[in-house]
C-alpha positions in Angstrom: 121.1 203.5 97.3 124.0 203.9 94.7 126.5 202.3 96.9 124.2 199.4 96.8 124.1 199.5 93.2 127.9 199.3 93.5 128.0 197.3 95.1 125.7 194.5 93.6 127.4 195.3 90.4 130.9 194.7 91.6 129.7 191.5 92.9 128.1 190.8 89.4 131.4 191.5 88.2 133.3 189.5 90.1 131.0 186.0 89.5 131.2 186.6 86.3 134.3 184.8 85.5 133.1 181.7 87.2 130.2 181.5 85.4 132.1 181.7 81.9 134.3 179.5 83.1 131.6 176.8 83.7 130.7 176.6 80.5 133.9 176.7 78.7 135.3 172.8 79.2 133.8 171.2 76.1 136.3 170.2 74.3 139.1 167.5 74.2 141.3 166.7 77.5 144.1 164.2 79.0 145.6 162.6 82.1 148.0 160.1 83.2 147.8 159.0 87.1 149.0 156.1 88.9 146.4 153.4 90.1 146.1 149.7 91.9 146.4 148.4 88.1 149.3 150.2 87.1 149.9 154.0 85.4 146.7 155.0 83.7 146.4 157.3 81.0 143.1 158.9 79.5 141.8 161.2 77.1 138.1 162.8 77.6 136.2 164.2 75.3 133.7 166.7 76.9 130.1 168.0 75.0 128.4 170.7 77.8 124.9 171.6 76.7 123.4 173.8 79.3 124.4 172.2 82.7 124.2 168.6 81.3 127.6 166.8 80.1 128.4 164.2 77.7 131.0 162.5 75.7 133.6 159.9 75.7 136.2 158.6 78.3 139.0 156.7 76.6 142.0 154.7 77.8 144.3 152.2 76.3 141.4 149.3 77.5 138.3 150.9 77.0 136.1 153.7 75.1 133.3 154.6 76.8 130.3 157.0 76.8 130.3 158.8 79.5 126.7 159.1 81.9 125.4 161.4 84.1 127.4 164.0 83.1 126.9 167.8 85.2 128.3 171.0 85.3 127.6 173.0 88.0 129.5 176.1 88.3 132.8 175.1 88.7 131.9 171.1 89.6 131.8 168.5 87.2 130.7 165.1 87.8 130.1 161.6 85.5 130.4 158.3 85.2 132.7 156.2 83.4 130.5 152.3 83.1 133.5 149.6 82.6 133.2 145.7 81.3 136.4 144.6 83.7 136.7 140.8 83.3 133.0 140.8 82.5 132.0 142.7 85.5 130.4 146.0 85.6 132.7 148.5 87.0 131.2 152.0 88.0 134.3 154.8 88.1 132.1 157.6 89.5 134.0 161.2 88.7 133.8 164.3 90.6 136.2 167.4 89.7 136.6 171.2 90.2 137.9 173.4 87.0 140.8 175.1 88.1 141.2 177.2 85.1 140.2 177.1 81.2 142.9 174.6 81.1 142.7 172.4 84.2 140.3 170.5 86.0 141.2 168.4 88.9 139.1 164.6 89.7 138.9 162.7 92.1 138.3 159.0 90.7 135.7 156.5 92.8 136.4 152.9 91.5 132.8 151.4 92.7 134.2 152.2 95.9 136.7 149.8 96.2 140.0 152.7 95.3 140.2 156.1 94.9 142.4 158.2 93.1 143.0 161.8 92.2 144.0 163.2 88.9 144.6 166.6 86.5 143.2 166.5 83.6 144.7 169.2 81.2 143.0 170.7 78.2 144.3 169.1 74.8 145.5 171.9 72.6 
């Protein structure tokens, strides 16, 4: 019975981190990456409340909202919704923090490219 209880709070233990760091990426972050258009470079602007994320995705064209923002554990997923030569243009993000510091996307251009990218915390 105790070596369960070690065990299952060793476990506990080890989680832990992950769970901290899940909840830790509000805040202000940027990236540069190379893309069909050219050399892109962003900065986010993350707002986690509870699981659900929010904020701003801006670029030397745009500044947009971001929708359908989630953190779960260490994933975190939104959507950037672009005007590009009057069409709608859904960039669909999914990324895994790496650290406190680093998360790293992978970048769905309404399925037409896709591109990977670090974003770094702004400090």
């Amino acid at each position: 019975m105790n070596c369960r209880k070690f065990l299952s709070m060793a476990i506990a233990c080890a989680l832990l981190p992950l769970a901290a760091l899940a909840a830790d990426i509000s805040g202000s972050w940027k990236t540069s990456f190379d893309s069909q258009i050219g050399k892109q470079e962003y900065s986010f602007t993350f707002v986690v409340t509870g699981t659900t994320l929010t904020g701003k995705a801006k670029s030397a064209t745009s500044d947009t909202a971001i929708t359908e923002g989630k953190v779960d554990n260490n994933t975190v997923t939104f959507v950037e919704n672009l005007d590009y030569q009057g069409m709608p243009l859904k960039v669909t993000y999914t990324g895994t923090i790496v650290s406190a510091d680093e998360i790293k996307f992978k970048r769905d251009v309404a399925g037409l490219a896709m591109e990977e990218l670090v974003a770094t915390r702004v400090k």
